[in-house]
mmCIF entry with sequence, helices, sheets and N, C-alpha, C, O atoms, coordinates in Angstrom:
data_MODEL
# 
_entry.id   MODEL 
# 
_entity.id                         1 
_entity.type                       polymer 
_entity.pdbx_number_of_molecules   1 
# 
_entity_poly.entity_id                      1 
_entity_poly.type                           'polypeptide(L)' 
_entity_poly.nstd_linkage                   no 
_entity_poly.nstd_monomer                   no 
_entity_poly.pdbx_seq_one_letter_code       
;(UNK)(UNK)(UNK)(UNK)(UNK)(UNK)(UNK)(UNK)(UNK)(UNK)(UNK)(UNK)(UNK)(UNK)(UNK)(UNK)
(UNK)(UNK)(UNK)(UNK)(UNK)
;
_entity_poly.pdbx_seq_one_letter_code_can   XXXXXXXXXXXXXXXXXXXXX 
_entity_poly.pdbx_strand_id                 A 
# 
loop_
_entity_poly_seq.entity_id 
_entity_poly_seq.num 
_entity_poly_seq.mon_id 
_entity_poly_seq.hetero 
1 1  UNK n 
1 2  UNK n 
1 3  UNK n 
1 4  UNK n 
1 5  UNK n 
1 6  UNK n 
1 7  UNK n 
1 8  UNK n 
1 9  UNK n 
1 10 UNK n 
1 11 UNK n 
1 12 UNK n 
1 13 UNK n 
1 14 UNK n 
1 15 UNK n 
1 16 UNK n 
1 17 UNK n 
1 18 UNK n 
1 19 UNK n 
1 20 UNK n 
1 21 UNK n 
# 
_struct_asym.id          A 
_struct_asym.entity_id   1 
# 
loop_
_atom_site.group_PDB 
_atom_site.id 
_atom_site.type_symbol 
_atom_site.label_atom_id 
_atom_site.label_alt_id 
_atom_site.label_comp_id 
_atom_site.label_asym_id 
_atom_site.label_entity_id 
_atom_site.label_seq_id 
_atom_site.pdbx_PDB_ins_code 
_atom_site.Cartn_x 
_atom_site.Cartn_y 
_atom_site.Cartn_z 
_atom_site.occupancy 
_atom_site.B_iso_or_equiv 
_atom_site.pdbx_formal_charge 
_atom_site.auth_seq_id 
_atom_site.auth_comp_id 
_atom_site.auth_asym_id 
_atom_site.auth_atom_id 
_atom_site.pdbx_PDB_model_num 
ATOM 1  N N  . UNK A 1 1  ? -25.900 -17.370 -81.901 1.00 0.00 ? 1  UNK A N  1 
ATOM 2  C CA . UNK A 1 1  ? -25.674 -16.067 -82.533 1.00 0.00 ? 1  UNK A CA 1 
ATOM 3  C C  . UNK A 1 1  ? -26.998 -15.451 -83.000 1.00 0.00 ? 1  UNK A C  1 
ATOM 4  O O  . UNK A 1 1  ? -27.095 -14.224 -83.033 1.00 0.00 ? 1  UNK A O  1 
ATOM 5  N N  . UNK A 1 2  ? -28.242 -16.399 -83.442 1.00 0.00 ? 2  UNK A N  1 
ATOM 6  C CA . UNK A 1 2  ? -29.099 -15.990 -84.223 1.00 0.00 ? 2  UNK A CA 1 
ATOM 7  C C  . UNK A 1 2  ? -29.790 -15.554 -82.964 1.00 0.00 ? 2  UNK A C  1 
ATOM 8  O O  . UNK A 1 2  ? -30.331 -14.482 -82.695 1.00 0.00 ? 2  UNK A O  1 
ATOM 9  N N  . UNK A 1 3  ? -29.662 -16.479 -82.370 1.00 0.00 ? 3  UNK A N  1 
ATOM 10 C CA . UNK A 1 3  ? -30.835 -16.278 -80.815 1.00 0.00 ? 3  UNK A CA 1 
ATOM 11 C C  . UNK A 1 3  ? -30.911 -15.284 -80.297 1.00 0.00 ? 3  UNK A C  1 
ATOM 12 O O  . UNK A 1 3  ? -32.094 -15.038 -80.060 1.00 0.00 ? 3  UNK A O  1 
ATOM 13 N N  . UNK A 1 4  ? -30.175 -14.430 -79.927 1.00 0.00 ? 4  UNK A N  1 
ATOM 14 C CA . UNK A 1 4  ? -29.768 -13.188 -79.379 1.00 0.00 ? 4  UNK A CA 1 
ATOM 15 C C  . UNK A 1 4  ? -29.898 -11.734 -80.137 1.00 0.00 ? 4  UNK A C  1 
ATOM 16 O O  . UNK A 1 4  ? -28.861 -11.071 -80.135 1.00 0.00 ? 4  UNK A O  1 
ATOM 17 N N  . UNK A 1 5  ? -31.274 -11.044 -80.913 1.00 0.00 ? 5  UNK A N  1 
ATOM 18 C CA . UNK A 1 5  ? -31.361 -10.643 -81.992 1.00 0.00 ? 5  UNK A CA 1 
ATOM 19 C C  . UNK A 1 5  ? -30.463 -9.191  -81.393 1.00 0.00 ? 5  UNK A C  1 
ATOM 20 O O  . UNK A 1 5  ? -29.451 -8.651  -81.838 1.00 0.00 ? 5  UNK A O  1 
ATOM 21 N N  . UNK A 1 6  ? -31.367 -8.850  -80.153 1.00 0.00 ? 6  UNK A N  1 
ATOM 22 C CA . UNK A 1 6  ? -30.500 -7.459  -79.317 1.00 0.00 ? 6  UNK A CA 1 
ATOM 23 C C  . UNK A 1 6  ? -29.176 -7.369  -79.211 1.00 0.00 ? 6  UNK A C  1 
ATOM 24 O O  . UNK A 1 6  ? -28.649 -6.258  -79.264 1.00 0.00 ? 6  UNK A O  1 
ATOM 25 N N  . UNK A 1 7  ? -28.367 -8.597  -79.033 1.00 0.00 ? 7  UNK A N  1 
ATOM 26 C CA . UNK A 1 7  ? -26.790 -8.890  -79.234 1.00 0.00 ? 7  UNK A CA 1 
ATOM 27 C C  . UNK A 1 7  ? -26.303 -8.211  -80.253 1.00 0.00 ? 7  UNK A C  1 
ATOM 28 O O  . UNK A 1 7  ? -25.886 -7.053  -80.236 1.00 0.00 ? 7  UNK A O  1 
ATOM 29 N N  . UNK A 1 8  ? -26.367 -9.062  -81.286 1.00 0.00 ? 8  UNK A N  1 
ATOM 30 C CA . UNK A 1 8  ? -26.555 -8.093  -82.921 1.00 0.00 ? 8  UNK A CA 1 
ATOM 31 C C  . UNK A 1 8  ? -27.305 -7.444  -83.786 1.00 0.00 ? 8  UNK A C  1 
ATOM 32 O O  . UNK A 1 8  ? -28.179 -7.906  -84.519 1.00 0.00 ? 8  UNK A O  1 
ATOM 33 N N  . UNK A 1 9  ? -26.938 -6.356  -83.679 1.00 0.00 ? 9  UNK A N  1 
ATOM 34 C CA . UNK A 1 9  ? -28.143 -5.285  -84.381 1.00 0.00 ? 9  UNK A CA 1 
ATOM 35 C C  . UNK A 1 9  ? -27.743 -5.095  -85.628 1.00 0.00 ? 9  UNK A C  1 
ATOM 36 O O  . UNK A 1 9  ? -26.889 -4.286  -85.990 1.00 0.00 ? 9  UNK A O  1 
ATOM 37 N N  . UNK A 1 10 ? -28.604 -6.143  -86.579 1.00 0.00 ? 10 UNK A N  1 
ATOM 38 C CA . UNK A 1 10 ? -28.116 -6.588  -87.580 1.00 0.00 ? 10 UNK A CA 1 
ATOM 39 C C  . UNK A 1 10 ? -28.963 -5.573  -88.174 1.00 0.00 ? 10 UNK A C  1 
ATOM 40 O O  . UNK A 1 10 ? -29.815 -4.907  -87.584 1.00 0.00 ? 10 UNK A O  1 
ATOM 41 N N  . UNK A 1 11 ? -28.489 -5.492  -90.007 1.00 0.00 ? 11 UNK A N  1 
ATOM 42 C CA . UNK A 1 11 ? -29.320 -4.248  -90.586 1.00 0.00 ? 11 UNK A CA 1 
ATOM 43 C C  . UNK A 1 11 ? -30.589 -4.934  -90.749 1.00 0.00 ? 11 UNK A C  1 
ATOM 44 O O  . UNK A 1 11 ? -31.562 -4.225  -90.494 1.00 0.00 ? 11 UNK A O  1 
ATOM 45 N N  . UNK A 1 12 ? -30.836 -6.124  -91.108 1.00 0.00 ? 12 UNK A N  1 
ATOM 46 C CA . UNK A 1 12 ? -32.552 -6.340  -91.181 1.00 0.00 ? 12 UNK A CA 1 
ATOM 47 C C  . UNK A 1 12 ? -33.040 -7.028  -89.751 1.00 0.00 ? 12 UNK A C  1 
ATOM 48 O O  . UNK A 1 12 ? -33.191 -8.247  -89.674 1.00 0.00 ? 12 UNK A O  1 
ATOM 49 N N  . UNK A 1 13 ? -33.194 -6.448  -89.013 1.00 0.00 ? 13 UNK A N  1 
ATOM 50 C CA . UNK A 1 13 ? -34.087 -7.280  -87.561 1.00 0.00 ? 13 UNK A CA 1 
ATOM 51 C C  . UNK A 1 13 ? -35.197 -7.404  -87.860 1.00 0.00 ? 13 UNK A C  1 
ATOM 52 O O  . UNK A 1 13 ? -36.000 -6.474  -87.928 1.00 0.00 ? 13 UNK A O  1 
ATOM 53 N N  . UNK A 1 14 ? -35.483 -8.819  -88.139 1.00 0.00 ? 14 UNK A N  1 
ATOM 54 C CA . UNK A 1 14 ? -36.771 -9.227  -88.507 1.00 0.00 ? 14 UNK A CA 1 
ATOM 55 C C  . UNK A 1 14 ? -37.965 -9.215  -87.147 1.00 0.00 ? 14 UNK A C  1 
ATOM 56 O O  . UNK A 1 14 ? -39.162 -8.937  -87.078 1.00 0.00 ? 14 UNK A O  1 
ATOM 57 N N  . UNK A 1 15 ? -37.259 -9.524  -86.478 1.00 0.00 ? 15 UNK A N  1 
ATOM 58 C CA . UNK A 1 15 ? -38.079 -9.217  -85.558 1.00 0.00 ? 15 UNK A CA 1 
ATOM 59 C C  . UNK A 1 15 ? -37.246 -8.387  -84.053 1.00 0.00 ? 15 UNK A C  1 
ATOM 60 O O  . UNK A 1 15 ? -36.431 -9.019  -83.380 1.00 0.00 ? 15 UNK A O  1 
ATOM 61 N N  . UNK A 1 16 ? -37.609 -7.002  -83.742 1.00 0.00 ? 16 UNK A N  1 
ATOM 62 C CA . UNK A 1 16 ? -37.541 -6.288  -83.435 1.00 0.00 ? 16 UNK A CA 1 
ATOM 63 C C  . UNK A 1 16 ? -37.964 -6.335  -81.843 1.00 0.00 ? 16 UNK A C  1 
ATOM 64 O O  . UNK A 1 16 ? -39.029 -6.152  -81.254 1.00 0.00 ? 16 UNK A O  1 
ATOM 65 N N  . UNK A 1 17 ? -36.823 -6.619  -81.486 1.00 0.00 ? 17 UNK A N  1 
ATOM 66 C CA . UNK A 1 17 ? -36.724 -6.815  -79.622 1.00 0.00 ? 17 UNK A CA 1 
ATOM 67 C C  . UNK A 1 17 ? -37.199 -5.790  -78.965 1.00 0.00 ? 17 UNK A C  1 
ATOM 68 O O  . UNK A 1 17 ? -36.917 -4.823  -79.673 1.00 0.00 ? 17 UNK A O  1 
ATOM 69 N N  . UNK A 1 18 ? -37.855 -5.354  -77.861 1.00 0.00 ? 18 UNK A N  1 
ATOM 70 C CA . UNK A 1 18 ? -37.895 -4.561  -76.681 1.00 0.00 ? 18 UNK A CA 1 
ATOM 71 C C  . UNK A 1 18 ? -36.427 -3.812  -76.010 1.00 0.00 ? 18 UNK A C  1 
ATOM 72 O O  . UNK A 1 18 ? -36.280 -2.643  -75.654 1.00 0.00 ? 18 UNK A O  1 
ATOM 73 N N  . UNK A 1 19 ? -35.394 -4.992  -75.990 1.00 0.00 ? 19 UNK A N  1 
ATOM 74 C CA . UNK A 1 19 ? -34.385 -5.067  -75.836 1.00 0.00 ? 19 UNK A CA 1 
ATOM 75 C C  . UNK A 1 19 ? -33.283 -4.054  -76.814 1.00 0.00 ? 19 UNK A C  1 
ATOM 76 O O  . UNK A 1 19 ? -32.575 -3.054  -76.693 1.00 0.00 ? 19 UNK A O  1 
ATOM 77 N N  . UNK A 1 20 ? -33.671 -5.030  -77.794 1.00 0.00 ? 20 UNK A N  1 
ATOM 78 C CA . UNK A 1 20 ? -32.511 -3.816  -78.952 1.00 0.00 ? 20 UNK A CA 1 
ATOM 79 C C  . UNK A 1 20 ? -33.060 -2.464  -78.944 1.00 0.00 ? 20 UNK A C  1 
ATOM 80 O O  . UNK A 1 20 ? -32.224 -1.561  -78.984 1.00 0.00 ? 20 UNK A O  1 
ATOM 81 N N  . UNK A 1 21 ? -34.475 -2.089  -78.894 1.00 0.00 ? 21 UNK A N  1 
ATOM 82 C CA . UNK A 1 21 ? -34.390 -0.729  -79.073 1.00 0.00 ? 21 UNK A CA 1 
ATOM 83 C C  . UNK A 1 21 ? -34.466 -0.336  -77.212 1.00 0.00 ? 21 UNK A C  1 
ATOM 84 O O  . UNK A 1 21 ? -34.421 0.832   -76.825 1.00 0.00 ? 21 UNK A O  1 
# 
C-alpha cells in the first residue's frame, strides 16, 4: 500500500512521484 505512492494520493506525499503528478 505504502509502496505505490501514485496509487494513493495521499494528502502528505512525502515524496512526490513523476507518476502521481
Amino acid at each position: 500500500q505504502l509502496s505505490s505512492s501514485d496509487q494513493a494520493g495521499q494528502d502528505e506525499p512525502s515524496v512526490p512521484s513523476p507518476v502521481s503528478f
